[in-house]
MDTraj code that builds the backbone (N, CA, C; nanometers):
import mdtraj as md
import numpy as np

residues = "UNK UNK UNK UNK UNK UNK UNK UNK UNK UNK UNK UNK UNK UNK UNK UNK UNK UNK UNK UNK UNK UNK UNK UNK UNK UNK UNK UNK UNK UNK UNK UNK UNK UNK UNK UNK UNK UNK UNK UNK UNK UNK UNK UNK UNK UNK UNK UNK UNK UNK UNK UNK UNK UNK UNK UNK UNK UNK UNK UNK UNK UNK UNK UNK UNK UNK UNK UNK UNK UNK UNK UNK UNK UNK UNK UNK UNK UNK UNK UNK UNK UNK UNK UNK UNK UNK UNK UNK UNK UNK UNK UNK UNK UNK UNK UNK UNK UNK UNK UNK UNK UNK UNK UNK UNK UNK UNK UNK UNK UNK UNK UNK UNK UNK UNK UNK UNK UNK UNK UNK UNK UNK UNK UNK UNK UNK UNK UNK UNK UNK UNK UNK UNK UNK UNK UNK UNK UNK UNK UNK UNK UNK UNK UNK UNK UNK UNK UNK UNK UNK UNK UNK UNK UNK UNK UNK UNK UNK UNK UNK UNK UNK UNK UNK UNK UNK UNK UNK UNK UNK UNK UNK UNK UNK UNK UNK UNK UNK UNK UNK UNK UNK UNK UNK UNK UNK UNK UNK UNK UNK UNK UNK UNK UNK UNK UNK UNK UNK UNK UNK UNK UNK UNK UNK UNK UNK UNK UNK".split()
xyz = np.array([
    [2.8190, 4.6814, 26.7642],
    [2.7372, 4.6537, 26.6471],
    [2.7436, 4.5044, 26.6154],
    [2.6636, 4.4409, 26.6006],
    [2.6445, 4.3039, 26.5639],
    [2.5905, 4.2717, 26.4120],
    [2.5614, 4.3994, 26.3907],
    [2.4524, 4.3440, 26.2617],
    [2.3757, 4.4990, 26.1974],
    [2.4189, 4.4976, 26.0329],
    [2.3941, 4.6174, 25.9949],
    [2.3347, 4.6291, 25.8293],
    [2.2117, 4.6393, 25.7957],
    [2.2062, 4.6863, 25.6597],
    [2.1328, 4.7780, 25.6648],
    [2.0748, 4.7710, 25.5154],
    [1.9863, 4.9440, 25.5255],
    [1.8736, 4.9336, 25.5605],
    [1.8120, 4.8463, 25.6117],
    [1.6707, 4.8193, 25.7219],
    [1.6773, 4.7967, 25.8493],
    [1.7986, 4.7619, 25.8918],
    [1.7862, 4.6829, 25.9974],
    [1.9294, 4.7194, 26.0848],
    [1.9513, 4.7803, 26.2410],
    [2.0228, 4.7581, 26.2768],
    [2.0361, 4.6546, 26.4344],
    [2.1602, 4.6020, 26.4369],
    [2.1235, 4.5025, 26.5688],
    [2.2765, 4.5265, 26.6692],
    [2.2198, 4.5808, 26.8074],
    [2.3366, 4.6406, 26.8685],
    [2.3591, 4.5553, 27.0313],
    [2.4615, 4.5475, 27.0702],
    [2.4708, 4.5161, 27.1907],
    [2.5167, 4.6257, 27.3013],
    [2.3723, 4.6216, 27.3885],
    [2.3574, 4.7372, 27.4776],
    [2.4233, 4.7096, 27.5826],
    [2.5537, 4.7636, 27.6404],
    [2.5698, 4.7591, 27.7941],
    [2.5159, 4.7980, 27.8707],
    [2.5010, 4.7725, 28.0239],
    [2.4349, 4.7455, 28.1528],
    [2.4331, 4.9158, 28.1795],
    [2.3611, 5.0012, 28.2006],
    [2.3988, 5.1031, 28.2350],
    [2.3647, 5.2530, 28.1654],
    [2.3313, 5.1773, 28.0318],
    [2.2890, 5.2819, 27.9443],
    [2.1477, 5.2605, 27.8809],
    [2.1113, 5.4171, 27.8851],
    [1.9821, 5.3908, 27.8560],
    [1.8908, 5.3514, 27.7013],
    [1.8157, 5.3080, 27.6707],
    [1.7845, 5.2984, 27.5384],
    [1.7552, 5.4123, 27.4579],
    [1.6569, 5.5119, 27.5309],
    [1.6388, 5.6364, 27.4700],
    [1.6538, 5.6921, 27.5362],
    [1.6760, 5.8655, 27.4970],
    [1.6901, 5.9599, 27.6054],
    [1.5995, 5.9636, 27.7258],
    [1.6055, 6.0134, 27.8332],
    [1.5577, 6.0178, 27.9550],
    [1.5211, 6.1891, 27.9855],
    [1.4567, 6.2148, 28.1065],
    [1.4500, 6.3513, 28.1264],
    [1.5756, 6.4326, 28.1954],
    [1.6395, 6.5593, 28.1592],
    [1.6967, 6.5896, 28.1641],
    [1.8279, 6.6089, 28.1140],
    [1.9378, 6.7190, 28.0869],
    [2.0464, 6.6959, 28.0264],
    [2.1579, 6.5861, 28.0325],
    [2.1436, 6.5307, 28.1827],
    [2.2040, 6.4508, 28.2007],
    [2.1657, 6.2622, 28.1751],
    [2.0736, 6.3035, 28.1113],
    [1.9882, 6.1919, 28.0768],
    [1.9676, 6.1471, 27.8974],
    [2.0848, 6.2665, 27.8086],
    [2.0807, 6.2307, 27.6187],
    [2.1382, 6.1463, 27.6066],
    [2.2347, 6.1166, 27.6702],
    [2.3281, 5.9734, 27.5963],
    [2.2703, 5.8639, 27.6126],
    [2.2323, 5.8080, 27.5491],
    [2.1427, 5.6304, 27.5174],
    [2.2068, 5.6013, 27.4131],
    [2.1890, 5.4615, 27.3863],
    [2.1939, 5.3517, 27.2669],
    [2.1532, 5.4140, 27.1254],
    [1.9910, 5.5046, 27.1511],
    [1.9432, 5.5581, 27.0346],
    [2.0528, 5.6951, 26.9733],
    [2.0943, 5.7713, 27.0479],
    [2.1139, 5.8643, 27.0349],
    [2.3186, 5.8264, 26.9407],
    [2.3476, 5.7515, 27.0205],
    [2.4760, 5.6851, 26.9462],
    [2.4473, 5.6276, 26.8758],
    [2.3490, 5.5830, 26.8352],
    [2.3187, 5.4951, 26.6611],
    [2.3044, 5.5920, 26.5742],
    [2.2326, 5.6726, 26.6365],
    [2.1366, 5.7969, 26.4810],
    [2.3211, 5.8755, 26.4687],
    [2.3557, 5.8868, 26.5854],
    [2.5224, 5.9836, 26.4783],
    [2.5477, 5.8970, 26.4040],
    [2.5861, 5.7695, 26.3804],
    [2.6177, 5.7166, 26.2680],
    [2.5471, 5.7166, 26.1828],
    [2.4029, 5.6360, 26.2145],
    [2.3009, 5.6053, 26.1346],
    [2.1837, 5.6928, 26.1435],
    [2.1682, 5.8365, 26.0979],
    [2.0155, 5.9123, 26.0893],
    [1.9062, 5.8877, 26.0904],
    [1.9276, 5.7779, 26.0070],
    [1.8048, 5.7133, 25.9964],
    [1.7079, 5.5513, 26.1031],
    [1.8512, 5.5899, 26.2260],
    [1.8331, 5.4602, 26.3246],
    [1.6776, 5.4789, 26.3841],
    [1.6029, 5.4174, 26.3979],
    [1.4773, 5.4564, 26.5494],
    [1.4278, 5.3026, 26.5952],
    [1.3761, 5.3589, 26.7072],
    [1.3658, 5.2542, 26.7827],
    [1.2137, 5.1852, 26.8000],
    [1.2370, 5.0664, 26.7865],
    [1.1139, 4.9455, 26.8351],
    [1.0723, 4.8791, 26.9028],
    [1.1693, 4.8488, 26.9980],
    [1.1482, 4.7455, 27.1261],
    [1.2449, 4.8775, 27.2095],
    [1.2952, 4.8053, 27.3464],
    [1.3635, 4.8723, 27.4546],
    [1.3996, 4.7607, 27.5945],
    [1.5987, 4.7789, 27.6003],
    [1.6041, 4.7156, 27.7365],
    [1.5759, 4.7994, 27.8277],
    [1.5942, 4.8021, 28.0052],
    [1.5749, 4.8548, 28.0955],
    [1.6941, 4.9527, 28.0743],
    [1.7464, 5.0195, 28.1505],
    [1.8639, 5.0571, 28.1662],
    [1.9526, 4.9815, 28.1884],
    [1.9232, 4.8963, 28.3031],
    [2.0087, 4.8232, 28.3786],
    [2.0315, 4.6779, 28.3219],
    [1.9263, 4.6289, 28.2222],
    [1.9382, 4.5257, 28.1272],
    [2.1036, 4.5366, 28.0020],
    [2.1716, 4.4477, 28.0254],
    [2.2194, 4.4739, 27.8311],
    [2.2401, 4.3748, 27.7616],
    [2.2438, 4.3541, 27.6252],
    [2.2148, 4.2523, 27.5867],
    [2.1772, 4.3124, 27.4318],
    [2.1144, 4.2313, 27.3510],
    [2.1179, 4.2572, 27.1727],
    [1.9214, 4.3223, 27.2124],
    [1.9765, 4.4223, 27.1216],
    [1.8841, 4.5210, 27.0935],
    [1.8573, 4.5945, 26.9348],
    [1.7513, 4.5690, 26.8840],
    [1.7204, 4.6111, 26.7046],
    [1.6210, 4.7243, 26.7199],
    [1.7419, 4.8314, 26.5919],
    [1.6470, 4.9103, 26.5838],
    [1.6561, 4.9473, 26.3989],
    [1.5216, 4.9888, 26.4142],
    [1.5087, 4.9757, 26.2120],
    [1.5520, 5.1480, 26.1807],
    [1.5794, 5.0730, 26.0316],
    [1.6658, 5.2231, 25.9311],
    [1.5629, 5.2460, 25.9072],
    [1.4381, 5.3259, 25.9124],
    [1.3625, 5.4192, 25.8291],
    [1.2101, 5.3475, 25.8791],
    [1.1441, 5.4436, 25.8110],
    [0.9798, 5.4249, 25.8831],
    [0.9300, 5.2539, 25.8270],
    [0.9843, 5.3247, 25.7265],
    [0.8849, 5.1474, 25.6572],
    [0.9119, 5.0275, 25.7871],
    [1.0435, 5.0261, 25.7981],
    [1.1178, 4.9341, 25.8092],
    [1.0355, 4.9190, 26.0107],
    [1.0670, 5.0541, 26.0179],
    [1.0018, 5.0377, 26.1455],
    [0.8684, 4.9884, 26.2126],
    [0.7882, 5.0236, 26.0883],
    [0.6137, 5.0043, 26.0566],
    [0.6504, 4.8786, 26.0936],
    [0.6955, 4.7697, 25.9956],
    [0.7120, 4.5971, 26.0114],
    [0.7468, 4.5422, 26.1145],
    [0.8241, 4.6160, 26.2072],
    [0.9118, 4.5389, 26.3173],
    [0.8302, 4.6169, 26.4291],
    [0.7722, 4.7151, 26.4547],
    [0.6650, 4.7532, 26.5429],
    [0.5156, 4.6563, 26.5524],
    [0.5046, 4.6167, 26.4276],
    [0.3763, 4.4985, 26.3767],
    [0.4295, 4.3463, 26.4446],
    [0.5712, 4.3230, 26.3845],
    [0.5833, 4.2093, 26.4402],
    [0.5963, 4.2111, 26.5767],
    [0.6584, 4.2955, 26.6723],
    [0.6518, 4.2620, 26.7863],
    [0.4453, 4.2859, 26.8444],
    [0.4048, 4.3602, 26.8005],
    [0.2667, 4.3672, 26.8671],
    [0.2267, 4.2285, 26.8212],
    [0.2764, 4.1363, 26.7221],
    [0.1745, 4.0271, 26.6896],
    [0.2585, 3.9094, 26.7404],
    [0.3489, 3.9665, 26.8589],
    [0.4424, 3.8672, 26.8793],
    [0.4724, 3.7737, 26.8381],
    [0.5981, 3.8111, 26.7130],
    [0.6075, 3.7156, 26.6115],
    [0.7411, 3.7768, 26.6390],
    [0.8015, 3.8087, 26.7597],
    [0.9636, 3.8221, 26.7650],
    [0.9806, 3.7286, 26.8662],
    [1.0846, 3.6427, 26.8942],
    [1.1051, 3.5384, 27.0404],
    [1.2704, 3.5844, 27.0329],
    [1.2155, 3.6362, 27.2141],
    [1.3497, 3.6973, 27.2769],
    [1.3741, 3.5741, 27.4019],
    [1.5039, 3.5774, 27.4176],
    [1.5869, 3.4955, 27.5231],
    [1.6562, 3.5979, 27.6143],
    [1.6544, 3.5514, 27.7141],
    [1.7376, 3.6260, 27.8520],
    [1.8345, 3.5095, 27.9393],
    [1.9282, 3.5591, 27.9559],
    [1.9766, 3.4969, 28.1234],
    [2.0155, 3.5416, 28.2533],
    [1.9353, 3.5015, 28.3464],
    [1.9346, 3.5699, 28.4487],
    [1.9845, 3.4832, 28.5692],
    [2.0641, 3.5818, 28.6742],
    [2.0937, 3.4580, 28.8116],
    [1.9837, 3.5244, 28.8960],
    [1.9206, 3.4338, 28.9233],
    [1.8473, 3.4423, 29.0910],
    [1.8815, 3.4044, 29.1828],
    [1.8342, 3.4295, 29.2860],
    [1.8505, 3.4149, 29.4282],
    [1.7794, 3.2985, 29.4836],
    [1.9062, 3.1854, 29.5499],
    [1.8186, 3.0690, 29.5925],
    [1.7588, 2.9639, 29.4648],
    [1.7256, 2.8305, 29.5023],
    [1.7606, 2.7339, 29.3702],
    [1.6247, 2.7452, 29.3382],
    [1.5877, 2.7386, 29.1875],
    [1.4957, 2.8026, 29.0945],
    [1.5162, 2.6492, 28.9799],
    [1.4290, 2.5514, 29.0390],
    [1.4446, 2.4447, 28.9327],
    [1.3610, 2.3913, 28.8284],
    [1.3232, 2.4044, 28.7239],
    [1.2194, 2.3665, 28.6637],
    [1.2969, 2.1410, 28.5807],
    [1.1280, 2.1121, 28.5817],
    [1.1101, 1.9710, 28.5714],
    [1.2069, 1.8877, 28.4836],
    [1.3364, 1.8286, 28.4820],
    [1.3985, 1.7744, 28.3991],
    [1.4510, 1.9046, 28.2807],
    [1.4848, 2.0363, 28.3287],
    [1.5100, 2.1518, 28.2453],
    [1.3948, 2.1570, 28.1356],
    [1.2955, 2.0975, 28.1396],
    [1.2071, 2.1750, 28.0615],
    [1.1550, 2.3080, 28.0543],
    [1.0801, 2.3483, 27.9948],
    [1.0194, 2.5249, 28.0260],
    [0.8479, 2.5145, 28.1082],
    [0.9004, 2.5890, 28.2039],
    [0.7800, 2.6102, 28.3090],
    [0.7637, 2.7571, 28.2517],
    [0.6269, 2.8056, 28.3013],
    [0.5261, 2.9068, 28.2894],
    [0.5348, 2.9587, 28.3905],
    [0.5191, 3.1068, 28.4009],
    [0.4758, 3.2126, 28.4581],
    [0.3670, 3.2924, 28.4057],
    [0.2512, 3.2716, 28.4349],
    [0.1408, 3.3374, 28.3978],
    [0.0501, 3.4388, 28.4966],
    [0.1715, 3.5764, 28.5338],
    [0.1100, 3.6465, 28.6270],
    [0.0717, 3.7898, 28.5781],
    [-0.0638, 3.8858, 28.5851],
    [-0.0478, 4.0258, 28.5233],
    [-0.0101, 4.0822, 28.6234],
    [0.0595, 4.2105, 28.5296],
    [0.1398, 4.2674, 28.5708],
    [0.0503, 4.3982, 28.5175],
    [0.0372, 4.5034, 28.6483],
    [-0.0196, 4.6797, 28.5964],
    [0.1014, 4.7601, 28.6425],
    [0.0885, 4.8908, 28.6410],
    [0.2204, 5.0084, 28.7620],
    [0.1319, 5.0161, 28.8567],
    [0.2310, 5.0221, 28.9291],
    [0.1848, 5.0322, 29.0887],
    [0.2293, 5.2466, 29.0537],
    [0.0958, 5.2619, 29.0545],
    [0.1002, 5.4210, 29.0581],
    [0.1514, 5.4923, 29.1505],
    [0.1348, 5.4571, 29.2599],
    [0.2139, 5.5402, 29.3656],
    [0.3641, 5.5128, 29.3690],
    [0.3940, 5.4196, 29.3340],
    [0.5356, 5.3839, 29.3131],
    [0.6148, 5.3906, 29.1820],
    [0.5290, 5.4444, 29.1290],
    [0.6143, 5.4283, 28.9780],
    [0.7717, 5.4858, 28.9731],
    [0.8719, 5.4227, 28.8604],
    [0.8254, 5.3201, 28.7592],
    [0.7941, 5.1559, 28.7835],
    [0.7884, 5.1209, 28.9503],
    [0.7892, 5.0390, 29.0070],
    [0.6252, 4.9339, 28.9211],
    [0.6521, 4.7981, 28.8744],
    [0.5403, 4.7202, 28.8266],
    [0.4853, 4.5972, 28.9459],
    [0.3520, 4.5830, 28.9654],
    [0.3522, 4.4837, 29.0316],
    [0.2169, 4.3930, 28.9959],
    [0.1754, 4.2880, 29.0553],
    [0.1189, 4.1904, 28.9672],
    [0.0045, 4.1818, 29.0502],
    [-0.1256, 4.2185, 28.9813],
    [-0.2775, 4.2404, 29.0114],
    [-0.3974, 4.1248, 28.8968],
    [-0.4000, 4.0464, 28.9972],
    [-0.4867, 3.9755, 28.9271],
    [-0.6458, 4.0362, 28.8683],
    [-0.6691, 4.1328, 28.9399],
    [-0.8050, 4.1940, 28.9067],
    [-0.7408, 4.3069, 28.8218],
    [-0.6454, 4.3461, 28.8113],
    [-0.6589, 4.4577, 28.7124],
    [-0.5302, 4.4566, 28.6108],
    [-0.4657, 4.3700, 28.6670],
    [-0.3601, 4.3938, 28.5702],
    [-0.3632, 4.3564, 28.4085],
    [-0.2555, 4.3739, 28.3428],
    [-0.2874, 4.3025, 28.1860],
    [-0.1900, 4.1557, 28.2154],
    [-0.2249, 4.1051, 28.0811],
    [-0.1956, 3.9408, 28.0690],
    [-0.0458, 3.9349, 28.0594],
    [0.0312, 3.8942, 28.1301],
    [0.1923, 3.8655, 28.1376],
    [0.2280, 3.7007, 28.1343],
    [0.2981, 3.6923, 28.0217],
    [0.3798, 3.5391, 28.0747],
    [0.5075, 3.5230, 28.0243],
    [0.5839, 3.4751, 28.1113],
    [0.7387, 3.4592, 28.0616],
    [0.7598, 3.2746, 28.0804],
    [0.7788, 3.2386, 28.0042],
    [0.8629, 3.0875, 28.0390],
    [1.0001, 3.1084, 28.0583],
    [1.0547, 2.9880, 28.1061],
    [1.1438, 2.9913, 28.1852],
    [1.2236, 2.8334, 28.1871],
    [1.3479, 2.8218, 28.1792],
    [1.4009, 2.7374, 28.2416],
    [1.5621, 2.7124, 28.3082],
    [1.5539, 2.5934, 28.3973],
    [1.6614, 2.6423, 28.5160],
    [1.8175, 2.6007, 28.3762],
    [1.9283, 2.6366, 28.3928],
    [2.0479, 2.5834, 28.3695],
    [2.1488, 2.5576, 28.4445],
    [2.1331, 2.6116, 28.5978],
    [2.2379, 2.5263, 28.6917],
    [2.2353, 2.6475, 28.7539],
    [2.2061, 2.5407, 28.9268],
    [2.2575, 2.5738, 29.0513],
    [2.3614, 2.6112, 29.1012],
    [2.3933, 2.7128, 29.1431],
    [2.5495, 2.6990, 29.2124],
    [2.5257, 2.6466, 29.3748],
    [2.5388, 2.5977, 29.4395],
    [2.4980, 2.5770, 29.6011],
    [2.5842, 2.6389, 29.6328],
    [2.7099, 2.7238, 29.6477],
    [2.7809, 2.7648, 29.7072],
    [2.7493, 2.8727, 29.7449],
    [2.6902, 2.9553, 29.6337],
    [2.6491, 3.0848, 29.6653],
    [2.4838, 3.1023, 29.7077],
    [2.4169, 3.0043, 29.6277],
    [2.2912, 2.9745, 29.6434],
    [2.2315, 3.0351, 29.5837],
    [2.2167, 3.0342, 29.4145],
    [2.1915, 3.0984, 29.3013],
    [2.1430, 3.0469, 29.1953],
    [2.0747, 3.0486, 29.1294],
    [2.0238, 2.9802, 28.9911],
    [2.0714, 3.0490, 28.8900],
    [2.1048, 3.0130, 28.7781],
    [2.1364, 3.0451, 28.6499],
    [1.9756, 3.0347, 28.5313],
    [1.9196, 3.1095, 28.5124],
    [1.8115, 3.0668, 28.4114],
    [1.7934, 3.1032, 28.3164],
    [1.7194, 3.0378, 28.1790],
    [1.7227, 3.1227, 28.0310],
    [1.5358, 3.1628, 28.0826],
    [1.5342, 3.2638, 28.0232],
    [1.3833, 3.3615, 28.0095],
    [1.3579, 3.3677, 27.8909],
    [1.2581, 3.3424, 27.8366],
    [1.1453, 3.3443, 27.7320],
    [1.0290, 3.4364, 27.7383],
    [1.0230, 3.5416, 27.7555],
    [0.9073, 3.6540, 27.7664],
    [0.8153, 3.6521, 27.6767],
    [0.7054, 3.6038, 27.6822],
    [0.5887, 3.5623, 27.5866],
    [0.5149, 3.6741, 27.5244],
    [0.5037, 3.7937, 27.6698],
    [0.4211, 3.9252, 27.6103],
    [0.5617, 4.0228, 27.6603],
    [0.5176, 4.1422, 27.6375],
    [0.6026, 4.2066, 27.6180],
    [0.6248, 4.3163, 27.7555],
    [0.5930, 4.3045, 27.8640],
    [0.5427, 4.4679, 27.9475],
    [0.6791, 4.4736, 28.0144],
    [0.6880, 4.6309, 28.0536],
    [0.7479, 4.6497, 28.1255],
    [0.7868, 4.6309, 28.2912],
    [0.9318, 4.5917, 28.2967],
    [1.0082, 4.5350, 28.4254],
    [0.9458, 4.3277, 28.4115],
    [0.8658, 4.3172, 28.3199],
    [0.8051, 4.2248, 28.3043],
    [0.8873, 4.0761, 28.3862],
    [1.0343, 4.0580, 28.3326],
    [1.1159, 3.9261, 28.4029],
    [1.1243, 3.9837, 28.5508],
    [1.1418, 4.0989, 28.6109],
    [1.1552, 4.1352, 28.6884],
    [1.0743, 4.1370, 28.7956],
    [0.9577, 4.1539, 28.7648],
    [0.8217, 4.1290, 28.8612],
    [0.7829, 4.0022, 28.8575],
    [0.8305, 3.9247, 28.7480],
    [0.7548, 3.7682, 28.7891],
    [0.8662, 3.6875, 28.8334],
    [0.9824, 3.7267, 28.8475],
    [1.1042, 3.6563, 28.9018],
    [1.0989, 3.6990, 29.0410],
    [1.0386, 3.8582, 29.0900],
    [1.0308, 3.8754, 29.2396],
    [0.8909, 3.7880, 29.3178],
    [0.7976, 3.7726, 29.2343],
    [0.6786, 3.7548, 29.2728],
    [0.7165, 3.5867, 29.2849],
    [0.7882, 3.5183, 29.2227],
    [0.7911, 3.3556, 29.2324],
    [0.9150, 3.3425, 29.3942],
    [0.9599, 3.4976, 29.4237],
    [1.0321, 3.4673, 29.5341],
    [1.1858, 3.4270, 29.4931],
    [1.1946, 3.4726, 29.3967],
    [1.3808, 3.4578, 29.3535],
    [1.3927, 3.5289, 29.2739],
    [1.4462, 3.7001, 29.3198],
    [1.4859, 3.8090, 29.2734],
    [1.6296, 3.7783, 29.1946],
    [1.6255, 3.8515, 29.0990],
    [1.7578, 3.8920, 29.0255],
    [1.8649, 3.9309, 29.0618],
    [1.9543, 3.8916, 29.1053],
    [2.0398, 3.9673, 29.1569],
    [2.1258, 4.1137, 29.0841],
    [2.1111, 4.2129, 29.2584],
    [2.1569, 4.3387, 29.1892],
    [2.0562, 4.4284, 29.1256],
    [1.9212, 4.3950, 29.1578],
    [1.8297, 4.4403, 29.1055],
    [1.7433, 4.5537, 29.2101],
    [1.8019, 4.6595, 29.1736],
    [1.7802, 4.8263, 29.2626],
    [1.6449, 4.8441, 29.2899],
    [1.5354, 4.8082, 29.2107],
    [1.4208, 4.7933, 29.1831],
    [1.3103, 4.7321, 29.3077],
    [1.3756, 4.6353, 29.2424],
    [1.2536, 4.4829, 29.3033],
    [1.3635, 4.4027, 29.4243],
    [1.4707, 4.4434, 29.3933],
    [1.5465, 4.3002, 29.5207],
    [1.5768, 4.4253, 29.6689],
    [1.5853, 4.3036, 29.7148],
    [1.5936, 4.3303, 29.8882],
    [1.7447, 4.4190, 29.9120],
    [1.7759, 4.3998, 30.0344],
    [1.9236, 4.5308, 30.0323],
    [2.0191, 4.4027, 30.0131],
    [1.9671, 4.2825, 30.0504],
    [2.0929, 4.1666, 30.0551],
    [2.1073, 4.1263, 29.8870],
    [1.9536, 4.1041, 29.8287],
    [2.0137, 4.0365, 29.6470],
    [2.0833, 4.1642, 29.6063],
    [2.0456, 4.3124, 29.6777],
    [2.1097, 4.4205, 29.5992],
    [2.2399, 4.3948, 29.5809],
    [2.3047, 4.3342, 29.7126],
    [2.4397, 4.3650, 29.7460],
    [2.5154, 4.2439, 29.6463],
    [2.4493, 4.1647, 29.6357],
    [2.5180, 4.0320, 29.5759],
    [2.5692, 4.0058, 29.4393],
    [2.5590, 4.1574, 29.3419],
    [2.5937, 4.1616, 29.2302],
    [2.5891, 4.3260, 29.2624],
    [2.7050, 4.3308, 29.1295],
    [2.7161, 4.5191, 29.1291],
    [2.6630, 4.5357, 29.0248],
    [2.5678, 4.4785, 28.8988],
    [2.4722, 4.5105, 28.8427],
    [2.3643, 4.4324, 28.8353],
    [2.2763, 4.4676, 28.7625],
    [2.1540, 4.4006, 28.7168],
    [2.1804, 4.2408, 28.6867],
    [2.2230, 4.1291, 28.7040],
    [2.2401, 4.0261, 28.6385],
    [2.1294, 3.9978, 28.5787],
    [2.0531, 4.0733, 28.4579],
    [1.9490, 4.0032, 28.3269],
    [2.0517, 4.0440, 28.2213],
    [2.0429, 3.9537, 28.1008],
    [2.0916, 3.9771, 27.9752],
    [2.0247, 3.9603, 27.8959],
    [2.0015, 4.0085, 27.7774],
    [1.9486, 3.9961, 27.6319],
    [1.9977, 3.9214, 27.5547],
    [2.0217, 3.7746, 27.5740],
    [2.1116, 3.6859, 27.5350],
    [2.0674, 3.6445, 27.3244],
    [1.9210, 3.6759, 27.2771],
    [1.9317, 3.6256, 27.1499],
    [1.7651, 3.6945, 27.1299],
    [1.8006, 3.7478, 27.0027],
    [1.6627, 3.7747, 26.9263],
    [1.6625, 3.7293, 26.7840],
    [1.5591, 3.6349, 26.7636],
    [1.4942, 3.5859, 26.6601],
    [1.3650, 3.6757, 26.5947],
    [1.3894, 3.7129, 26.4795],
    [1.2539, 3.8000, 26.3741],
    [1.2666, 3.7653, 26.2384],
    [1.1736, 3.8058, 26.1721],
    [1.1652, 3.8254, 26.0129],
    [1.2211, 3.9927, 25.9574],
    [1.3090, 3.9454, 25.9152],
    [1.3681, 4.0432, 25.8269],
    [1.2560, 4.1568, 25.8039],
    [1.2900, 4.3223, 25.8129],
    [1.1169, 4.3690, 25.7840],
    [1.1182, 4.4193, 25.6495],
    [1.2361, 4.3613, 25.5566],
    [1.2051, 4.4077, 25.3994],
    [1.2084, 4.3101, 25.3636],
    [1.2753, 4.1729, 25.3719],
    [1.2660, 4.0990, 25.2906],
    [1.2219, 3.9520, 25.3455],
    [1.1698, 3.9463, 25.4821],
    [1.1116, 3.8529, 25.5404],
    [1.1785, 3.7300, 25.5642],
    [1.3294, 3.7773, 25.6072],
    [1.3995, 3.6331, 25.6126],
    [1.4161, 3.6019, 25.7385],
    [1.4250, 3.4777, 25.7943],
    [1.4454, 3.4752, 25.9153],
    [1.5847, 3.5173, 26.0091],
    [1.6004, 3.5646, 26.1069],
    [1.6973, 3.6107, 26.1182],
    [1.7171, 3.5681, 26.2813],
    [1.8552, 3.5526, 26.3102],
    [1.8602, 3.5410, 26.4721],
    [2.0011, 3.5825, 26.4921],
    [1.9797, 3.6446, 26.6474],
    [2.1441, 3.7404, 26.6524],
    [2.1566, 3.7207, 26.7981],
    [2.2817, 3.6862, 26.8677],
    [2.3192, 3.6510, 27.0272],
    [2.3976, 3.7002, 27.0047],
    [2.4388, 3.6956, 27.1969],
    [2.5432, 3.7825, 27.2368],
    [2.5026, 3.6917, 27.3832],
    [2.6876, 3.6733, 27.4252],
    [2.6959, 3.5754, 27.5522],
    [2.7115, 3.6950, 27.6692],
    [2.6790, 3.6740, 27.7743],
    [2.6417, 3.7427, 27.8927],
    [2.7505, 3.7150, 27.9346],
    [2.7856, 3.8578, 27.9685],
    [2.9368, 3.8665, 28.1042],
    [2.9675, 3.7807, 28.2157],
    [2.8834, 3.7480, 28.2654],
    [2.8525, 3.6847, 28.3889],
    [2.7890, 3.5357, 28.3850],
])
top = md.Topology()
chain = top.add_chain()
for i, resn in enumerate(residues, 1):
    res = top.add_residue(resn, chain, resSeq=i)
    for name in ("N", "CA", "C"):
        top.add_atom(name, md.element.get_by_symbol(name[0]), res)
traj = md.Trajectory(xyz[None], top)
């Protein structure tokens, strides 16, 4: 728990667990489902992957939810990530470079996403590098996800050709092998309070 009143809760999700329930019995235990025993009134607004963890908000009660469902559709929430890739990933004097690729499901593959310029919807994540390792041959980067879709860092980090490492999904059998999880984190979310409109921002430093 990072952060708690009667509108608003803000949690840090480990790597592994899901946000909401999934199909099957072996699939109830999520993030949501351990908030509402404490909190009844917990539900959810946004969502990491499974394999994502990192700070995750979910609102006490409908109202509360109405506001923070609005603000993210009017993307008026700015989320941060850090991720290692594969191979050096440098943007200009660490400024923030663009990724402006759509992203649809690849239907036959689902939940698999991949990036269709004729049909997909509008995706962009900025991005910038924070350090190379050459030893291993890895980038360290912060992510800025502009719109919101799903596997979204994930398909435009495979599609620029420097997968995530550990990523079951989208990386090859070698980035698989090179981490024993997902290396993305949910490193900081910035919003407006959804009762009383204050600004608010909440981190959490990545394991790795």
């Amino acid at each position: 728990m990072l952060y708690v009143d009667d509108a608003l809760l803000v949690l840090d999700k480990p790597a592994g667990l899901l946000s909401v329930p999934g199909l099957g019995a072996d699939k109830q235990d999520c993030l949501s489902a351990r908030a509402q025993r404490q909190y009844p009134d917990a539900l959810i607004v946004h969502r990491l992957d499974m394999a994502t963890s990192g700070v995750m908000v979910l609102a006490r009660g409908v109202v509360a939810q109405r506001n923070l469902n609005q603000a993210f559709a009017d993307r008026c929430v700015s989320k941060r990530y850090i991720a290692i890739v594969d191979g050096q990933l440098a943007s200009s004097n660490q400024d923030w470079a663009v990724i402006d690729l759509p992203i649809r499901v690849d239907w036959p593959n689902r939940p698999l996403r991949i990036v269709d310029h004729d049909n997909g919807k509008i995706s962009v994540t900025r991005w910038r590098s924070l350090s190379y390792n050459k030893m291993e041959g890895t980038s360290r980067l912060e992510l800025e996800p502009v719109t919101g879709r799903s596997h979204q860092l994930r398909v435009h980090l495979q599609a620029l050709g420097h997968t995530i490492l550990g990523d079951a999904l989208y990386g090859s059998p070698r980035t698989q092998a090179m981490a024993s999880r997902l290396m993305l984190h949910a490193s900081s979310i910035e919003l407006s309070h959804p009762v009383t409109g204050e600004t608010m921002r909440f981190a959490s430093s990545a394991s790795f």
